[in-house]
N, C-alpha and C positions, 0 to 999 in steps of 0.2 A: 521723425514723423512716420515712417516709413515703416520702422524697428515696432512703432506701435501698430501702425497698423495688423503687421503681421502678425504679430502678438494675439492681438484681438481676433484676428482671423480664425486661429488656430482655436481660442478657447469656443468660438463658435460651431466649427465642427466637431469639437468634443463633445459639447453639449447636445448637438445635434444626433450624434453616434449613425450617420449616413453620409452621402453626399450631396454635396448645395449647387445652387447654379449660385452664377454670381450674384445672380439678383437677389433672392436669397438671404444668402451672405449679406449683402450692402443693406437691406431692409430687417435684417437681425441686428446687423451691428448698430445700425442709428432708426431703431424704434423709438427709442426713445423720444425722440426730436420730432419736435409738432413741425409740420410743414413739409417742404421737396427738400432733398437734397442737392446739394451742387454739383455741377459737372466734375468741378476741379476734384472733389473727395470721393466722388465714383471712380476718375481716374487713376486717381491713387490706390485705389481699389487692385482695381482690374492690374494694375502697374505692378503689383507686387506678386497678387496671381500667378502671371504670367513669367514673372524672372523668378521662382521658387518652382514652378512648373518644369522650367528649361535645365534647372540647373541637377544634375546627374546626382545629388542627394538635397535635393530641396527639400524643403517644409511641405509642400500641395501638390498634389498630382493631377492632373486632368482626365477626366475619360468620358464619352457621349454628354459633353459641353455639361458637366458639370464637377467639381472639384473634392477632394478628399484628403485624407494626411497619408503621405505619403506612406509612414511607417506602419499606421492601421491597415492599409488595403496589402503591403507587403508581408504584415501578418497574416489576415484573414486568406489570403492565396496559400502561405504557406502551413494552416489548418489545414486547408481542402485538399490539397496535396497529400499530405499524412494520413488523413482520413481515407483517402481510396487509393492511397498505398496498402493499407490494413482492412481495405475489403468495402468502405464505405459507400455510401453513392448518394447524389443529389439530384432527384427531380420533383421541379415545381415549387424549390422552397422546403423540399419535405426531405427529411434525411431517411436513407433507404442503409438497413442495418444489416451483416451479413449472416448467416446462417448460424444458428448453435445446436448441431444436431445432437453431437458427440465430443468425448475430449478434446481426439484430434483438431475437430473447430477450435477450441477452444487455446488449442496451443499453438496454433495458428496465428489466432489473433493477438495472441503477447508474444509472437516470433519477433516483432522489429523492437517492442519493448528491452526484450532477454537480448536482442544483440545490442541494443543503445548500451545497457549495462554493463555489457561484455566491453565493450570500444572506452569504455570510462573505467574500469577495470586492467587496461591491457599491461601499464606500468607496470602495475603492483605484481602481475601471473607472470611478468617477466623475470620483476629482482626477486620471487620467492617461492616461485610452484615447483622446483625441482625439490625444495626442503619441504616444504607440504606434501608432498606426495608421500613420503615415507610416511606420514602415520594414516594411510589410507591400507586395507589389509589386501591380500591375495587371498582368497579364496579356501588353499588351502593350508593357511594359517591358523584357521578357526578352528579350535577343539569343542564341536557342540558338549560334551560333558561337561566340561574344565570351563565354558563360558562362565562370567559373571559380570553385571555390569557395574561401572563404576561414575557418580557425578562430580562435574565441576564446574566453578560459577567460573563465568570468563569476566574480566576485568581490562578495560578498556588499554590501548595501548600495550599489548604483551602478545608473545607468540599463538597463545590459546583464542587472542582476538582474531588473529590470522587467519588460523584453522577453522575459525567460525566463518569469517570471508571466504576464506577461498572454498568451503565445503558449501554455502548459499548458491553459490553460482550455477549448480548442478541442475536447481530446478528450470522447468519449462517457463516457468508462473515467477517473475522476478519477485523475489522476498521484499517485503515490506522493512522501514527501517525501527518500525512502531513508534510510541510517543510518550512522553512525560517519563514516567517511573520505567526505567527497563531493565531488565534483568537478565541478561543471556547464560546458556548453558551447554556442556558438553557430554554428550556420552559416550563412554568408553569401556571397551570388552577392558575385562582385567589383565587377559590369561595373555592376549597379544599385546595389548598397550595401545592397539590401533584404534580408530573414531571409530563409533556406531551410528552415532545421530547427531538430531540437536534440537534443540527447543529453545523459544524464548517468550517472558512476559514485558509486556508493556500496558501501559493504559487503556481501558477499554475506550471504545468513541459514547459520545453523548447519547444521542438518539439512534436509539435502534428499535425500531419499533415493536418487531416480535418480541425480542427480549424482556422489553418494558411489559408485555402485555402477560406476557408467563410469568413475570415477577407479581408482575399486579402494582406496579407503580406509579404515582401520580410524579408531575415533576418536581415538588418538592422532595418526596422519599430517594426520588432518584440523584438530586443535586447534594443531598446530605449523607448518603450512603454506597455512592458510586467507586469510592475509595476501599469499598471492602470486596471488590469483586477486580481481577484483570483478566488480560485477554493472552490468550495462547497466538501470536502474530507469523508464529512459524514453529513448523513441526516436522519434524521426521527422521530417514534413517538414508547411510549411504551404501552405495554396493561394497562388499557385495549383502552384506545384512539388510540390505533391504528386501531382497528375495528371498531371506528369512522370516519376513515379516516385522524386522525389527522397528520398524514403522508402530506397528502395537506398544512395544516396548516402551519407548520413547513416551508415547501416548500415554502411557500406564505411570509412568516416573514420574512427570509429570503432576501429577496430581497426589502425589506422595505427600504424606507432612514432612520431609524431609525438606522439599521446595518451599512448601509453607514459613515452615519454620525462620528456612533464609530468607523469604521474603519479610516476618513479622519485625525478623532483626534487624535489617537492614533500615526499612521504613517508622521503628517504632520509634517516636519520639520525635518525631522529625513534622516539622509544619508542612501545610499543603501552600503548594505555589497560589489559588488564586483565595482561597478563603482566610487564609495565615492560621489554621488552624492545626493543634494536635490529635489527631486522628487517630483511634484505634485500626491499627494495620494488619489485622486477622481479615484472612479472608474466610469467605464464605462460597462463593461461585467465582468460576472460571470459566470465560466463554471461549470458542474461535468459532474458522467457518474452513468450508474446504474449498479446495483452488479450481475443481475442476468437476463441476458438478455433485452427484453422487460420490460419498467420501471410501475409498476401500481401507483406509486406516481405521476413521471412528466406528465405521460401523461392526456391532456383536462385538462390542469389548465391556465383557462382566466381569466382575469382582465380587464374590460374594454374594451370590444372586441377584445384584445390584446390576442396572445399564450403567456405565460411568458417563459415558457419552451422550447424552443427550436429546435429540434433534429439535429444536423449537422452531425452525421457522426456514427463513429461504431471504435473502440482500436481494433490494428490487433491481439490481445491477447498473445501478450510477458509479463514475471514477472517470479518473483524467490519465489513466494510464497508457492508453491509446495516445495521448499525446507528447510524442516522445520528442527525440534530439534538442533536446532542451525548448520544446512550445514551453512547459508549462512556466516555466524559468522566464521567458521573455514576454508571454502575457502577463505574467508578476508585476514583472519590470515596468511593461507598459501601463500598467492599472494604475503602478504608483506614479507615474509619472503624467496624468492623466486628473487621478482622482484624489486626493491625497487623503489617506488616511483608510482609503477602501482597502487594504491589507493587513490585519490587525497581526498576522501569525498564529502559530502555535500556541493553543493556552491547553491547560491541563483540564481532561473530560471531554477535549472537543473530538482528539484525532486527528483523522484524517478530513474530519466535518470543515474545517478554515478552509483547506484546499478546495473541496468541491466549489465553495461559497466565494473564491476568489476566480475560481476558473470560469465558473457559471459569471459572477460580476465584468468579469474579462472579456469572454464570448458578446455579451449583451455591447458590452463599449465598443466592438469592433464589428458589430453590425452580424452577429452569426445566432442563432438560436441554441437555447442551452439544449435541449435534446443531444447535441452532441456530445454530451459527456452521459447518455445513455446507454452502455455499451452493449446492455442486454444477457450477460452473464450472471447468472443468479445462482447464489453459492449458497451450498445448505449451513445452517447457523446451527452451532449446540451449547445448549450449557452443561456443564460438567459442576455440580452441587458438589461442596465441601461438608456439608453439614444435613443432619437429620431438620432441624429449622430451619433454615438457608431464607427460604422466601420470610418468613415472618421475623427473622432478624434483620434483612433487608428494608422491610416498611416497617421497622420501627417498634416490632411489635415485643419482641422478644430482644435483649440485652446481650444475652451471653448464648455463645454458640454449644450443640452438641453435635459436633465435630465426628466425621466417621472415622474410623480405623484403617487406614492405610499408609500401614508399612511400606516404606523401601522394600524390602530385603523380601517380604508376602507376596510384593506386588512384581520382583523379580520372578519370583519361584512359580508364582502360577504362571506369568508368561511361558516358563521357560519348557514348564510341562504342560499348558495348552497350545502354544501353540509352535515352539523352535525345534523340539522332535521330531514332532509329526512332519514340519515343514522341510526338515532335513534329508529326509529318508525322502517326501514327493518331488522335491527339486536337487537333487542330487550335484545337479549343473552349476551349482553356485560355489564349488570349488574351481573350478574351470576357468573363475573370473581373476584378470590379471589389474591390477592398482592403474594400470598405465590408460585405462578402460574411464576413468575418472575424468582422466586429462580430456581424453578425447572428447566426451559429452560437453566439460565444459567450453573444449574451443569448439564445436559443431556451431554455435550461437551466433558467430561472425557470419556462416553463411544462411542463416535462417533455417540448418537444416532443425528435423524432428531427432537430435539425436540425444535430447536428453530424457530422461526417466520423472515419473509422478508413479510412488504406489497408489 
């Protein structure tokens, strides 16, 4: 009897998503029933309350004579905690957001993010950053003549996946892991053999609004053709080529038909996860966004008296990345165990879009206001067009693409004479820089200091 009542108890303040007095409670559970209830099943009531109250992981918790789950109220405490560890504040119900004047805010507020990462990482920098480090360059290893760069697709499981790991961990702004279709990549000076960069594609998110609106698309054109455009999820270059500019670089490959191409190979032929369909795997556009405001990578990168870079638009700065040591993992947890079936995951076009819709679902069942996952960072958006048609093959209008001209090897050669000369001779300092300079940045995260880099 007892077992049920509890039971019952419990589905009551879920449903509830607050706290009940008991009366409450006892006129929820037996609505039902025409008439008074009995002392004896009130008692029972109350009788359970109290021994699930007492007991140091019970079911119910008490506070100002009215009762909650105990696991929800230990959540939602340990939200607010996180949140004004990372600058939050709460008054009157209303959440008070902390400043975005400039990057440094910026890299601020993914300080405890970049070290949760770093603390789940520590293994891995233990059994293999002394061999990683070797294909990181010294400074003056770099022959600016004798540069050239060279790509590689990294393939899951192999030491190239490594170097892709342990070279993410640099930024301030923790790398995204992307989603559905992903493709990662390496860049590599020739002359040393050392890393330059790195980039990778994955699936673009559904709803994006700018983008939709510069495309010109209704949501059908966009569910039927969302497969011919991905997103750029991580981009750039490591020291010391980053103070080269080779951030550009990167940027530039990128959007090569060399990329293309690996990408049409790899996906041609191949069904889509939610539609079962064979998709023409050409792409046409290639979005991303930048981490940290105003992009000093995308911006003034021409090709051909072409912008490549794009800027459409600006993310209204919603995400759960604020909520770190594993919140988002345990309001997961909680939601299924709660809600069944309010978890659907990862489908393909959604992204990052399931999590926001599970965390926000989460928030609400544990009593907190979605604003929270408001963070306020607003990242400029760009598309990067593959094609002279781009939009009108998009909505359906036009069939076949007329593809612009961009060379690898073009797309090397202008960089290297817009802008790795010039940049040579003005920062002269980037021989100076010693590989061991990497390490450091990366382990700076453990103490929240600002010791890593964003060009």
């Amino acid at each position: 009897m007892n077992q049920k009542i509890r039971e019952d108890i419990q589905n009551v303040l879920i449903k509830a998503r607050r706290p009940l007095k008991p009366a409450e409670i006892i006129e929820t559970l037996f609505e039902h029933i025409s008439g008074s209830i009995d002392l004896k099943t009130k008692q029972s009531v109350w009788r359970v309350l109290r021994y699930e109250n007492q007991k140091p992981d019970g079911l119910f918790i008490r506070s100002n004579s009215k009762y909650d789950l105990l696991k929800r109220v230990n959540l939602r405490k340990r939200v607010k905690k996180e949140l004004e560890s990372n600058g939050f504040g709460f008054s009157h119900g209303k959440i008070i957001r902390p400043k975005m004047e400039n990057k440094k805010d910026i890299r601020r507020l993914h300080a405890s993010s970049r070290s949760d990462k770093y603390q789940k990482n520590k293994d891995f920098l233990e059994k293999k950053e002394e061999k990683l480090l070797t294909f990181f360059a010294n400074g003056d290893e770099i022959d600016i003549e004798k540069f050239w760069p060279k790509l590689e697709v990294v393939e899951a499981n192999t030491l190239q996946s490594d170097i892709f790991r342990y070279a993410t961990l640099i930024w301030s702004v923790p790398v995204s892991q992307g989603f559905g279709r992903r493709v990662r990549f390496l860049v590599w000076d020739e002359y040393t053999s050392k890393l330059v960069g790195l980039f990778a594609l994955g699936d673009p998110v559904f709803n994006l609004s700018c983008r939709d609106k510069w495309i010109g698309w209704d949501h059908e054109d966009r569910a039927e053709r969302l497969y011919n455009m991905m997103d750029i999820f991580v981009l750039g270059s490591v020291p010391p080529y980053n103070t080269l500019l080779g951030g550009k670089l990167v940027a530039m490959l990128a959007t090569s038909d060399h990329v293309q191409e690996i990408i049409r190979r790899r996906y041609e032929g191949k069904k889509t996860v939610i539609q079962g369909k064979n998709k023409n795997s050409r792409l046409a556009l290639l979005t991303t966004s930048s981490a940290l405001g105003k992009s000093s990578i995308y911006d003034r990168i021409r090709f051909n008296d072409r912008v490549l870079y794009q800027r459409i638009g600006e993310s209204k700065g919603w995400g759960h990345f604020h909520l770190n040591h594993g919140l988002f993992g345990d309001l997961r947890f909680y939601l299924e165990d709660v809600k069944e079936g309010a978890v659907l995951g990862n489908r393909f076009g959604e992204g990052p879009n399931w999590k926001i819709r599970t965390a926000r679902a989460a928030l609400s069942q544990i009593g907190l206001p979605e604003e929270i996952l408001k963070h306020g960072i607003k990242r400029e958006v760009y598309g990067i067009p593959l094609a002279y048609n781009f939009k009108d093959f998009l909505m359906g209008k036009e069939t076949e693409l007329e593809k612009f001209d961009l060379k690898f090897d073009d797309l090397a050669s202008h960089w290297k004479e817009r802008w790795l000369k010039g940049r040579a001779k003005k920062k002269p300092e980037f021989i100076k820089h010693k590989k061991e300079r990497v390490s450091e940045i990366i382990h700076s995260a453990v103490m929240n200091k600002e010791g890593s880099f964003d060009e």
